[in-house]
N, C-alpha and C positions, 0 to 999 in steps of 0.2 A: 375391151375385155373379151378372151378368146372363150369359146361355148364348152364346158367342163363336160359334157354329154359326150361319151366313146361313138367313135365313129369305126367306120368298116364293116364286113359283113357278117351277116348274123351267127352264130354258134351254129354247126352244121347238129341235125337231127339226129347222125349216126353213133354223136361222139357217146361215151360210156358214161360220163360225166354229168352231161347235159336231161341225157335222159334218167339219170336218175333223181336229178334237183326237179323235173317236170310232176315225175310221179309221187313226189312226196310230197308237195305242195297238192297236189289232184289230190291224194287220202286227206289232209289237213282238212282241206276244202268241204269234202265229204261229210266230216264227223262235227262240222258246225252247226247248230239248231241255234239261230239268234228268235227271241221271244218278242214281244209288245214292252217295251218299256216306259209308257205314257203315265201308267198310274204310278209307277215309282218317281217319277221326275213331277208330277200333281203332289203326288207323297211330299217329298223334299218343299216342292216351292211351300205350300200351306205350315212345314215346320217352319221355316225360315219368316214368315209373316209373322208368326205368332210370338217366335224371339222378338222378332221386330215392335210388336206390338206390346209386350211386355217392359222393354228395354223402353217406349216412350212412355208408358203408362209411369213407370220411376222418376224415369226426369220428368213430368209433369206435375209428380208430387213434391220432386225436390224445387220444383220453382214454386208448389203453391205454399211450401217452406221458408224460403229467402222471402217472396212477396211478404208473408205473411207474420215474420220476422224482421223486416228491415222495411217496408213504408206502411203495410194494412194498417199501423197505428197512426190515427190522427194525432199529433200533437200541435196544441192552442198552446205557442209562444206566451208567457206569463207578464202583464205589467208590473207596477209597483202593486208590492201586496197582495198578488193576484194567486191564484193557484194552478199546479199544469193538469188539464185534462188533459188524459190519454184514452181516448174512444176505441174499443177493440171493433177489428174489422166482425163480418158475420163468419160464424162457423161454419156457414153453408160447402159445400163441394163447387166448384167452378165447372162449369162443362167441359173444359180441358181436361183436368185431372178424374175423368170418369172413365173407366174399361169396360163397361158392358156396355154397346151399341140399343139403340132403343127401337124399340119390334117395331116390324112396320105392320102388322095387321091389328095390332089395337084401335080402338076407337078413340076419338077424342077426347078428355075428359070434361065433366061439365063444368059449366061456373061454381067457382065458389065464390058463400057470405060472408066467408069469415073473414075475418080481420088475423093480415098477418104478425107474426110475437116480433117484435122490433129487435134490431141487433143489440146483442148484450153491449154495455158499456161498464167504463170504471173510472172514477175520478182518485187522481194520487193527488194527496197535499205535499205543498214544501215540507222543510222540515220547522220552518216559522208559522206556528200556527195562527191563526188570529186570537184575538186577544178576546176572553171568555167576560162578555158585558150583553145584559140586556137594551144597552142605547147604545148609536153609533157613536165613535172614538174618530176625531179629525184628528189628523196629522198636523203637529207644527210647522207654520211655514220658516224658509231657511231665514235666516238672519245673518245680516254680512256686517263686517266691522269697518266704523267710520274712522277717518283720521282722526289722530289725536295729536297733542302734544305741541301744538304752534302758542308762541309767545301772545302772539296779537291774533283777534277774528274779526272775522266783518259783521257788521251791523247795521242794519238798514234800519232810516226812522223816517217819518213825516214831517216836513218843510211845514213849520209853523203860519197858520191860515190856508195850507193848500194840502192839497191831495197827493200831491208827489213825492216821490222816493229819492232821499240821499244817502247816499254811506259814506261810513268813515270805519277806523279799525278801533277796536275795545283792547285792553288787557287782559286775557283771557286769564281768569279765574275759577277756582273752584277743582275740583274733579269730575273725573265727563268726558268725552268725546268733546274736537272741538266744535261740531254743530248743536251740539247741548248746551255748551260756556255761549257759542254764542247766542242761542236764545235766551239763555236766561238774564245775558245782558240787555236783551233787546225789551225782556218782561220792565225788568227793572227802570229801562226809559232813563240813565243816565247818560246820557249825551256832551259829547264834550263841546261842543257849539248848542249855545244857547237858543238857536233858531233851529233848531230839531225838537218835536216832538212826538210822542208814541201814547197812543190810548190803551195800551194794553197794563195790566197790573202787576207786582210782581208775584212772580209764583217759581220759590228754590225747589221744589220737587219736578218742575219740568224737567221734559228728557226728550232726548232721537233717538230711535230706531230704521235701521234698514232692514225693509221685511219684503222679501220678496222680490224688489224690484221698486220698493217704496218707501220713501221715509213718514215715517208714524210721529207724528207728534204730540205726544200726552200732558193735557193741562188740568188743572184745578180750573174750576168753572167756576172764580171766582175772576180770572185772568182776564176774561173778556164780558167781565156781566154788565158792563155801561152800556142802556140804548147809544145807538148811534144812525145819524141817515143813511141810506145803502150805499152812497158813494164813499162817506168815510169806511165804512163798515169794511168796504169791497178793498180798499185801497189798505186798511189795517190789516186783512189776513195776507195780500199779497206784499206786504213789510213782512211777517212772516216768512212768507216761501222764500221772498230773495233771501232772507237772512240763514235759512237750513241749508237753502240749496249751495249757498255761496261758501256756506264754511264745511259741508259734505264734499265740496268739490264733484258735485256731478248736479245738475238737469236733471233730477225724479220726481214723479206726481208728489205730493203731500199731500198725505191723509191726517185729519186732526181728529183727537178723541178725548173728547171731555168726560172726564170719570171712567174712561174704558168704553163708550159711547160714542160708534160714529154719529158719523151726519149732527152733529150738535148746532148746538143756534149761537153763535156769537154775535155781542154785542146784538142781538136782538134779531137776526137776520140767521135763515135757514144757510149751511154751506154744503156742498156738494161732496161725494164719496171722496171723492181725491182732488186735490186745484193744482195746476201749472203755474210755471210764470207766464206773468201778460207778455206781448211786448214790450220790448224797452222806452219805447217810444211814447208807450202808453202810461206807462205806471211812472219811469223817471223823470225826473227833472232835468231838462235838455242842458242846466250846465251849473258843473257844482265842482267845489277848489276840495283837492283833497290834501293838500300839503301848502302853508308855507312856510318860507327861511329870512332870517335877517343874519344869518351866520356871518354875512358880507356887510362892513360899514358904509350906507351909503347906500344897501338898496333890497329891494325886498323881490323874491323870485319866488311865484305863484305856480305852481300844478293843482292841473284838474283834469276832467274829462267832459265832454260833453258833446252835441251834435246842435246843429243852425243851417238856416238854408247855404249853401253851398260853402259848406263847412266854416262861416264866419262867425264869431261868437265876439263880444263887446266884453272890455272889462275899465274898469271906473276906481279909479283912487281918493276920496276925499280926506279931509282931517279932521282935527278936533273939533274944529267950529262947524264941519259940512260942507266946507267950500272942497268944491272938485280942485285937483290938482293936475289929475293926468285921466288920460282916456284914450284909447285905441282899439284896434280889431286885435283876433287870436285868431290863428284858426286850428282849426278841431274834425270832429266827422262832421260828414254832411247827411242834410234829407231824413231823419232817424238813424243811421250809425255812427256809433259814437265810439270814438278815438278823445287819445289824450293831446293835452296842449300844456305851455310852458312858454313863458314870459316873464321878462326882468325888466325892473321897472325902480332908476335909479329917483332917491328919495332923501332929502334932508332929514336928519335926526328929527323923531316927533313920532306922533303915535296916530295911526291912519287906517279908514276902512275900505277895506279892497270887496268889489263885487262884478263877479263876471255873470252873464247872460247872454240867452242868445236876443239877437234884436228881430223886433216885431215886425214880420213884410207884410203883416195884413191891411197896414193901415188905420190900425186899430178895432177892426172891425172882429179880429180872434180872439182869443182869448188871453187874459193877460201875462204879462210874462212872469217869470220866476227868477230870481236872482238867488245868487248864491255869496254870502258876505264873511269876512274872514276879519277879523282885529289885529293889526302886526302895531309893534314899535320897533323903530329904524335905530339905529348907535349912529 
């Protein structure tokens, strides 16, 4: 890039021209008096701070505005029935939002005793008030609706002489839920196998509820007022629970309430806030005929369900006189689970008692078994 600065020799001194642009810049020159201008540029800066200083003192009030406006309020999230406190922040000034600078030749000030005035607050209520009572008011707990409407329910009873549990299905009668129909069949103790029986009494006002998470069952304390020893005892309210729980279709604790009165004493024996089912292992009977058929001439076909050591279970045909006929293995669940079986078992015309079990590995040394017996007549 070539140098824009004129070159060549300088304007000669003599020209008429030259010497006049000299002398008029010289007068120019002459008649300037430039002054101190320190204190006006002092001047200037100390205005410009003070804008500056004003112009933040604003925006410190407009943020102690939004703060104070959009979070200084505490709000306490409301439970059920709760009310929302809204805590106001203090009305104090922030050190930010202050424009007078704080002297520095004051002295400290001293302690003070006093106790300072706490930040105002304010509580808003819903617009659902609580409800004007001098005692507290509980809330009802929820209540969930049981199935209803099945022809047939289950019913659990007690194996006549023993402690354990068989079922079979009832005709579900009445109006009710069917875990109501089926307790009140089970109160009643009509059993359609005469080797079932139930120590409970009848009671038509019994009912279920699902409360909570729990089925409530409400009795006349007339249902269970027979002393009994603690094993029957124990074994009669768990006939019970299978029987709600089985026709509720769910697994839920049971709470029983005699007269509106937990924890009641049945059959003479204190029961617990809520009872589960035992084990099956424990409270049933390892092997029980839930169906048979003679539909077929010639032979009789047994269902049941039960468990045996390694899932083998015995079943025994005799007849009218008790002379055995037939006899075989089944198998079934094993060890405590219990699965179903099914076996046909051909039979000359006559009338015959069929009884399955599981068979005894103790040697007799366990406890003894339980059979389960059915009455068919063959065509």
């Amino acid at each position: 890039m070539s140098d824009p600065t004129p070159t060549g020799p300088l304007p000669d001194d003599e020209d008429a021209t030259v010497r006049s642009l000299r002398e008029a810049m010289a007068a120019r020159a002459d008649a300037a008096n430039p002054g101190d201008r320190l204190a006006q540029i002092h001047d200037r800066a100390h205005a410009h701070r003070r804008r500056t200083r004003a112009w933040t003192a604003v925006a410190a009030a407009a943020a102690v505005v939004v703060v104070g406006g959009g979070t200084a309020l505490a709000l306490t999230r409301p439970g059920p029935g709760d009310t929302v406190r809204l805590t106001a922040a203090s009305a104090a000034p922030t050190p930010a939002a202050s424009t007078t600078p704080p002297p520095t030749t004051a002295p400290a000030p001293a302690t003070s005793t006093a106790v300072p005035a706490p930040a105002a607050t304010r509580t808003v209520a819903t617009t659902t008030p609580a409800p004007a009572t001098s005692s507290p008011v509980s809330s009802a707990a929820p209540t969930s609706a049981l199935p209803s409407g099945a022809a047939t329910v289950p019913v659990y009873f007690l194996g006549d002489g023993t402690t354990k549990l068989f079922r079979e299905f009832a005709k579900a009668a009445g109006p009710g839920d069917d875990a109501t129909r089926a307790l009140r069949a089970m109160l009643a103790g009509a059993a359609q196998d005469p080797d079932y029986t139930s120590p409970w009494s009848a009671d038509d006002a019994a009912r279920v509820t699902a409360v909570d998470g729990v089925l409530v069952v409400d009795l006349d304390g007339s249902a269970a007022a027979t002393p009994l020893p603690a094993a029957q005892a124990a074994a009669a309210v768990q006939q019970l629970v299978y029987t709600v729980t089985a026709a509720a279709g769910d697994d839920l604790p049971v709470e029983v309430r005699v007269g509106a009165a937990a924890r009641p004493t049945l059959f003479g024996h204190a029961v617990a806030q809520t009872v589960s089912r035992a084990p099956q292992a424990d409270v049933q009977a390892p092997a029980w005929i839930t169906s048979t058929s003679t539909a077929t001439p010639g032979q009789v076909v047994v269902q049941g369900v039960g468990t045996g050591f390694e899932g083998t279970l015995l079943y025994a045909v005799t007849d009218a006189a008790g002379a055995e006929v037939a006899r075989d293995a089944v198998q079934a669940g094993s060890n405590g689970r219990f699965a179903e079986f099914s076996v046909t078992v051909p039979l000359p015309a006559g009338t015959y008692t069929v009884a399955v079990e599981a068979p005894d590995e103790s040697g007799g040394e366990g406890a003894a078994t339980v059979a389960d017996t059915k009455t068919v007549t063959v065509r």
